[in-house]
VEXDREN-2710 file (C-alpha; in Angstrom, 1 decimal):
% VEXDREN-2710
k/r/px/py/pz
1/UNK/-18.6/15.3/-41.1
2/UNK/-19.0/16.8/-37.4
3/UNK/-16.0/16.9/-35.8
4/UNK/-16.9/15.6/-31.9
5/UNK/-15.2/16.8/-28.9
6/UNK/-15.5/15.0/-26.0
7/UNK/-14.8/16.4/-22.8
8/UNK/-12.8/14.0/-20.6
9/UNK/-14.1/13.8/-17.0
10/UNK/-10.9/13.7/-14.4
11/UNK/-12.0/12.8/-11.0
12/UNK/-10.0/14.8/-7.6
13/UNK/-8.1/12.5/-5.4
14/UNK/-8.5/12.4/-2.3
15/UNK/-5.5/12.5/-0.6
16/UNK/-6.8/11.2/2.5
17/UNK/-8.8/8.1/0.8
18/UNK/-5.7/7.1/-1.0
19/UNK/-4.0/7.1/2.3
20/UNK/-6.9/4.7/4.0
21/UNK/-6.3/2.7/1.0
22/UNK/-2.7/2.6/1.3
23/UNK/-2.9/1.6/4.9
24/UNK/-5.7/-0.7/5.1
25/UNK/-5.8/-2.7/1.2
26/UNK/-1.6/-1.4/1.1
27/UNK/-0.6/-5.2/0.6
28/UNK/-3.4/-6.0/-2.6
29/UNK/-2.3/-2.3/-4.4
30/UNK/-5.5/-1.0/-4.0
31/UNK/-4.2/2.3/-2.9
32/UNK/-2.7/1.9/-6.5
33/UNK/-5.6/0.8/-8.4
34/UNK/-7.4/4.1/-6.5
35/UNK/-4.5/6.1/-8.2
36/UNK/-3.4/5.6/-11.5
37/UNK/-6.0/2.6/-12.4
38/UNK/-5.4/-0.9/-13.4
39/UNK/-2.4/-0.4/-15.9
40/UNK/0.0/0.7/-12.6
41/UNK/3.0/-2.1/-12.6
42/UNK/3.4/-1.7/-9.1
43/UNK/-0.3/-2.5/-9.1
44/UNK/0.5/-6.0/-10.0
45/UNK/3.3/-6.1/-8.0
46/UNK/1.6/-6.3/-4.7
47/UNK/-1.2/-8.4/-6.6
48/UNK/1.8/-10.8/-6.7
49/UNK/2.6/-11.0/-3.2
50/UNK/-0.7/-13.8/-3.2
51/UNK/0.4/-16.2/-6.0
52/UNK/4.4/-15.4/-4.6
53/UNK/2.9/-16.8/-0.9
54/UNK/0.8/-19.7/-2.5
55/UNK/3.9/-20.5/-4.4
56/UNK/6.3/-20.6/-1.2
57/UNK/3.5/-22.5/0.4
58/UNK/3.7/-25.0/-2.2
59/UNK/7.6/-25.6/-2.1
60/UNK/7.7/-25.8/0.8
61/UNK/4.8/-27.1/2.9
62/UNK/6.6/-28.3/5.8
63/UNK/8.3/-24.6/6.8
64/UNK/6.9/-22.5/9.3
65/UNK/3.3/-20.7/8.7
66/UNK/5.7/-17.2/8.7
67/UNK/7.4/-18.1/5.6
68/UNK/4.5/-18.7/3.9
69/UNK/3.0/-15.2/4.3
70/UNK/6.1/-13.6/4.3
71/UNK/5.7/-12.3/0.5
72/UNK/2.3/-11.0/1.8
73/UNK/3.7/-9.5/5.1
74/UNK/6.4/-7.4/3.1
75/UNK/3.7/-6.0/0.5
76/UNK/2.1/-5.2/3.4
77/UNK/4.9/-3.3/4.7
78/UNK/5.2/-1.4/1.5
79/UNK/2.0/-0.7/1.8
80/UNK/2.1/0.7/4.9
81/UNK/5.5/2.9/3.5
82/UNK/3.7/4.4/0.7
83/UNK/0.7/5.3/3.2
84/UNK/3.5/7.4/5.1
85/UNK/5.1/8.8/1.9
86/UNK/1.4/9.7/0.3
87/UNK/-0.2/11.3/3.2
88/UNK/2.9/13.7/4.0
89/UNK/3.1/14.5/1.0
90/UNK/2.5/18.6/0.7
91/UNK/-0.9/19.2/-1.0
92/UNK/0.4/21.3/-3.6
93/UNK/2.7/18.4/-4.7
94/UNK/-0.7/16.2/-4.0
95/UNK/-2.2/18.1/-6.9
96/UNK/0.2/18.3/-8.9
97/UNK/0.9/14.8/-9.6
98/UNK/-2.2/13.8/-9.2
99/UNK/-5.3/16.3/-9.4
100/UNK/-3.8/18.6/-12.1
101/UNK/-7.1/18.2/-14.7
102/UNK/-9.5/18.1/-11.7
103/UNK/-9.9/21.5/-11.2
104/UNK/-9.9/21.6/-8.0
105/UNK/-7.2/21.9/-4.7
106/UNK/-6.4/19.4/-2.3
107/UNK/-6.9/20.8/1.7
108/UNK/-6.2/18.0/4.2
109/UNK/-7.6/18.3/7.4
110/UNK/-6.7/16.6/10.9
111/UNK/-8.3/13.2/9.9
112/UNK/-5.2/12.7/7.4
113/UNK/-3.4/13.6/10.5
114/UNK/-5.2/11.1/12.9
115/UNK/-4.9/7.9/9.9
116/UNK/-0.9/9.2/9.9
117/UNK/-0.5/8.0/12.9
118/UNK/-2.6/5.1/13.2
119/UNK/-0.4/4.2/9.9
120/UNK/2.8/4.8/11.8
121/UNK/1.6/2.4/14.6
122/UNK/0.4/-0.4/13.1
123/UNK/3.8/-0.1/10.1
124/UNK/6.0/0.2/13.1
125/UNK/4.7/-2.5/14.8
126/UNK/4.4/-5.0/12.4
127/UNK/7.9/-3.9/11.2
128/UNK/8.6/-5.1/14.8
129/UNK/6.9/-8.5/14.9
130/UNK/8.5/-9.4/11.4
131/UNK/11.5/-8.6/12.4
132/UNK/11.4/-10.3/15.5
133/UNK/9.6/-13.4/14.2
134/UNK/12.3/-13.8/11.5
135/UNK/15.4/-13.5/14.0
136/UNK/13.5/-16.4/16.0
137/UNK/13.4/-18.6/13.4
138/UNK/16.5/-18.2/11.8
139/UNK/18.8/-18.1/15.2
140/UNK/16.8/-20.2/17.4
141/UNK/14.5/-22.2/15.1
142/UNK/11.5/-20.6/16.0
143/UNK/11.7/-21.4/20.2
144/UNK/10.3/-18.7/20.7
145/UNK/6.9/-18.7/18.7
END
């Protein structure tokens, strides 16, 4: 009987598609799907944020259109997080966790740079509006908005 060896394929990362993922598909996990596949649990966990926000919609279909996407607003955030914490991240440590049967070595370049800070922008600013929206309606009952 032949004994068959297969030779298992593992595709390089790219550090700076992970973080595009991160920043723009952050709030579905898709970032994470990109990453470690379907079988990530914090993959479903942002998958969740939809039936959490559809669920909140449900209870409570009179509350303010901000409470409703709120579970969807704060995947987002973590999205947005983990687009800061992948794309610093030092190459060598890039490859390590995540390229280390590739074959191959990580080299970012200034467009990682550039989606950095388009990724602290946006995060910070929608940090912002959330924060500000929510102090509206809890103090004032959403005068304001």
């Amino acid at each position: 009987m032949a004994n068959l060896h297969q030779t298992q394929h593992h595709p390089h990362k790219n550090k700076t598609v992970a973080t595009l993922l991160a920043s723009v598909l952050g709030g579905l996990g898709g970032h994470r799907l990109y990453l470690r596949g379907a079988r990530d649990r914090w993959l479903w966990v942002h998958l969740a944020s939809v039936p959490a926000a559809a669920v909140v919609a449900a209870a409570a279909p009179g509350a303010d259109w901000f409470y409703k996407i709120l579970p969807l607003v704060i995947s987002a955030l973590v999205g947005f997080l983990e687009a800061l914490v992948l794309g610093l991240m030092p190459d060598e440590k890039w490859d390590a966790l995540y390229n280390a049967q590739s074959g191959r070595q990580s080299a970012s370049h200034w467009p990682l740079a550039l989606l950095l800070v388009l990724t602290l922008m946006v995060g910070a600013g929608m940090l912002i509006a959330t924060i500000s929206r929510l102090f509206d309606l809890l103090y004032t009952g959403g005068a304001y908005g």
